[in-house]
C-alpha atoms as one frame of an Amber mdcrd trajectory, in Angstrom:
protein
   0.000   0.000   0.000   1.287   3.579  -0.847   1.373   5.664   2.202   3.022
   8.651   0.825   2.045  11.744  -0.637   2.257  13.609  -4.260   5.149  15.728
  -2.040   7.646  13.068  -1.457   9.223  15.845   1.049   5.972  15.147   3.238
   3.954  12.040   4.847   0.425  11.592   5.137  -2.003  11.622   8.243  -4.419
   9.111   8.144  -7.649   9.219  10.183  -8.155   5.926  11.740 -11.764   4.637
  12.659 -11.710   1.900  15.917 -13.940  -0.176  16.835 -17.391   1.037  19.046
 -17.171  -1.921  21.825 -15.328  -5.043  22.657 -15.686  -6.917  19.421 -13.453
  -8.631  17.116 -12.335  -5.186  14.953 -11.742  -6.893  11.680 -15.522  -7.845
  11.931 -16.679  -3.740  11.488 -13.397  -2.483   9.928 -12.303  -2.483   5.929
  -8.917  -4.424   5.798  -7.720  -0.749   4.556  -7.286   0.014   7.941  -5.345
  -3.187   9.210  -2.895  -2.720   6.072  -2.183   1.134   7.034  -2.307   0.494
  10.816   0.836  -1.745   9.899   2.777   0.675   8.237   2.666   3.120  10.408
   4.572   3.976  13.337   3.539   7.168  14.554  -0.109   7.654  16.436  -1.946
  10.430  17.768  -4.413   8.706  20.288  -7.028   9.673  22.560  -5.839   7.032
  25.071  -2.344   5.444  25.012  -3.233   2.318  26.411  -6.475   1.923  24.942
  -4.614   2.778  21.363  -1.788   0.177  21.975  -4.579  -2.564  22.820  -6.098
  -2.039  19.844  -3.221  -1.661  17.558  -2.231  -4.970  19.274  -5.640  -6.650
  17.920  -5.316  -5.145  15.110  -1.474  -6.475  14.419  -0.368  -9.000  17.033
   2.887  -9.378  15.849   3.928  -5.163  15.505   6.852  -4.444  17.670   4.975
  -2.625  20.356   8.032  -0.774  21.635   8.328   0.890  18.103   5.305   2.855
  18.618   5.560   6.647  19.197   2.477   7.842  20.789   1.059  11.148  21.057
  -1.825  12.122  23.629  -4.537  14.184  22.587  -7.492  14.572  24.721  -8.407
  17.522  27.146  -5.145  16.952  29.151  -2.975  17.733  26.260  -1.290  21.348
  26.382  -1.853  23.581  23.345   1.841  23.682  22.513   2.287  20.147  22.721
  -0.241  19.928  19.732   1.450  22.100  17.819   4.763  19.644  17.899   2.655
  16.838  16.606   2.672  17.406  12.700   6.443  17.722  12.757   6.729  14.156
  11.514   4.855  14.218   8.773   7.271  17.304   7.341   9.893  15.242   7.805
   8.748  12.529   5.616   6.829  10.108   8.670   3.240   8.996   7.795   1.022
   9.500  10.958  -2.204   8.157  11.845  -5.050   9.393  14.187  -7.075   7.268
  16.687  -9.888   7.825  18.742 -10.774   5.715  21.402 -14.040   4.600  19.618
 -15.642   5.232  16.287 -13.977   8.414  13.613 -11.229  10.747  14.780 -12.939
  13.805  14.847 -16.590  13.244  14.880 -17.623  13.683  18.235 -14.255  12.816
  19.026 -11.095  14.029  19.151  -8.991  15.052  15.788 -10.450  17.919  14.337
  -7.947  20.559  15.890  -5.411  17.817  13.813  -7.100  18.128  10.857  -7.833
  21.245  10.759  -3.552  21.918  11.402  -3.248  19.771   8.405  -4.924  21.360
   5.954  -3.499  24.807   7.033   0.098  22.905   6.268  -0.745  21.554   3.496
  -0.591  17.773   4.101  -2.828  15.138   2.523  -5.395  13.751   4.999  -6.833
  10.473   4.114 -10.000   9.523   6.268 -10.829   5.402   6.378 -13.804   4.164
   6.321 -14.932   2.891  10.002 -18.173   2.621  12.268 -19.699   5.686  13.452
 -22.463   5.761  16.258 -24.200   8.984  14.244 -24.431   7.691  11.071 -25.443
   4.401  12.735 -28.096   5.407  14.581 -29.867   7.666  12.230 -29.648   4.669
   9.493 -31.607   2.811  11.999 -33.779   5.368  13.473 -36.015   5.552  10.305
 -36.109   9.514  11.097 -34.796  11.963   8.510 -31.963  11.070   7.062 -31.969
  13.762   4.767 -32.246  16.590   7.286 -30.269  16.088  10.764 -28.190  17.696
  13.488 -25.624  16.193  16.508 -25.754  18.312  19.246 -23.273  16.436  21.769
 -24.046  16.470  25.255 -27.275  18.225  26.262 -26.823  20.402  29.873 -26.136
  18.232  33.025 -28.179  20.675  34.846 -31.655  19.125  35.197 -33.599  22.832
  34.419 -31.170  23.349  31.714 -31.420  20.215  30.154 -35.261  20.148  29.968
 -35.052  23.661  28.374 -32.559  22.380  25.436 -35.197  19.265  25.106 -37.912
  21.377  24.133 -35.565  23.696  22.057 -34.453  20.915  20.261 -37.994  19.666
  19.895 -39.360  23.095  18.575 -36.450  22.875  15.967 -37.245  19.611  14.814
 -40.753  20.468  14.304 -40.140  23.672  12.418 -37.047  22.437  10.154 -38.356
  18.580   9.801 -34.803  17.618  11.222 -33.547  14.874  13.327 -31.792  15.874
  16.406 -29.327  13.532  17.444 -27.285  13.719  20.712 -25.975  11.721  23.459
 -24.585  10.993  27.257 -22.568   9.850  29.845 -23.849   5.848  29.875 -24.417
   6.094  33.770 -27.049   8.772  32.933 -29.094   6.830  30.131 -31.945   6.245
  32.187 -32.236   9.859  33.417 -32.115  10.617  29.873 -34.693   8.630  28.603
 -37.267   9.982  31.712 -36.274  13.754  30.768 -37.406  13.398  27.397 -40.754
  11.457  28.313 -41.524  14.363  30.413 -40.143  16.972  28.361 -41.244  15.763
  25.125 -44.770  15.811  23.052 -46.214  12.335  23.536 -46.288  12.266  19.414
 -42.754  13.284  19.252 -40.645  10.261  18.254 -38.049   8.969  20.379 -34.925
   6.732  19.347 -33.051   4.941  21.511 -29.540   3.448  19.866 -27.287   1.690
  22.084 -24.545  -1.337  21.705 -24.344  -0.914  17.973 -22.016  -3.149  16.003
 -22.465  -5.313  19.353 -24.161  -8.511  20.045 -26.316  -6.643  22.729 -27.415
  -3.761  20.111 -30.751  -2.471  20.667 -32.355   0.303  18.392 -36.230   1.343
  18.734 -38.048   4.408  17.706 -41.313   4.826  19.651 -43.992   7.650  20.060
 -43.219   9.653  23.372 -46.880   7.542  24.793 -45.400   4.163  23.863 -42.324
   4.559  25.393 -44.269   5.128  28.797 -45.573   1.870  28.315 -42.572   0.282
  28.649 -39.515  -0.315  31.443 -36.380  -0.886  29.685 -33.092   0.154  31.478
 -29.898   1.404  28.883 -27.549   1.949  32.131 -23.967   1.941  31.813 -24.660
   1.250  27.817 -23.295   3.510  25.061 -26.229   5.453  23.380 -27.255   7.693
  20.959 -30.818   9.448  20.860 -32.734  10.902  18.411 -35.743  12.740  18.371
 -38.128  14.072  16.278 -41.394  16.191  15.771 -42.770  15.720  12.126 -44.509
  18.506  11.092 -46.608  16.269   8.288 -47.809  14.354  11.656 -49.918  17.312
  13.154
């Protein structure tokens, strides 16, 4: 595989998708991204351990101790970032990797990218699993017509404000609104938008996915009270929605 680019002076940086849970990664990852993963070895990583496990699965027999690993997460100091590109200008493919799912969507990797392009190095993104595009394919809400809005307020007033924000938006754009939260906090979640929410609004619930325990259901705001289902400590995205064509 060719890991340079059309300036031979310069190397690449390749955005690396990992896997979303605990399963085998070759089973949810394009063999694109074992054959560059064993090229390289330079990584920018959310999690040092977490990225040397999973280059390990990835390649069992790469010489661990030839890795150079660079931490960025919200520990990382601004000027340290700045150091990180050097590499590549000297020739040194690098690749990015987020702890789970695309560097750089709802992850870590856009300040990279976005360092990249300003320095004129090619940036190749690989194909990989994200949660987003996941759960909207299996939400049956718009597709066409949707926003992520990361994490909603922790404070409980707050939060129950954005939910009916985010439900007035829906209704008056026709767009999805996708966003998610701590996994401990799932259930709280779930009860904030039953009593925030419309009971015609529609609710998605996307949690697991790619894993054997992956559970996606879109319900009416009334059927969902009907039920007791518990998404605790499981990662989830949720959708809702307020169809205008509905009323």
């Amino acid at each position: 595989m060719e890991l340079k680019n059309q300036d031979k002076e310069k190397g690449v940086l390749y955005l690396i998708p990992s896997p979303l849970g605990q399963n085998a990664p070759m089973e949810v990852l394009p063999l694109t991204v074992r054959k560059v993963i064993e090229e390289l070895t330079h990584f920018i990583v959310e999690n040092e351990k977490d990225a040397r496990a999973f280059i390990k699965r990835i390649s069992p027999k790469k010489n661990q101790s030839t890795l150079k690993l660079f931490p960025l997460n919200k520990f990382t100091l601004p000027e340290e970032i700045l150091t990180y590109l050097d590499p590549i200008e000297e020739g040194i493919t690098i690749g990015v990797i987020s702890d789970a799912g695309c560097p750089g969507v709802a992850d870590p990797g856009a300040e990279i990218v976005k360092m990249a392009h300003r320095k004129k190095i090619t940036i190749h993104p690989l194909v990989g699993p994200s949660s987003i595009l996941l759960a909207i394919m299996g939400s049956g809400l718009n597709g066409q017509n949707f926003a992520f809005n990361g994490y909603l307020p922790i404070d409980k007033a707050k939060r129950q404000k954005e939910i009916k924000k985010l439900e007035k938006k829906s209704f008056d754009f026709n767009q999805s609104q996708l966003f998610i939260e701590t996994p401990y906090r799932n259930d709280q979640m779930l009860q904030d938008l039953l009593k925030s929410l419309d009971r015609n609004t529609e609710v998605c619930v996307a949690c697991d996915l790619t894993l054997p325990t992956q559970f996606i259901k879109t319900l009416s705001v009334k059927e969902w009270k009907k039920l007791n289902l518990t998404f605790h400590k499981r990662p989830a995205i949720f959708i809702i929605h307020k169809d205008p064509l509905s009323i």
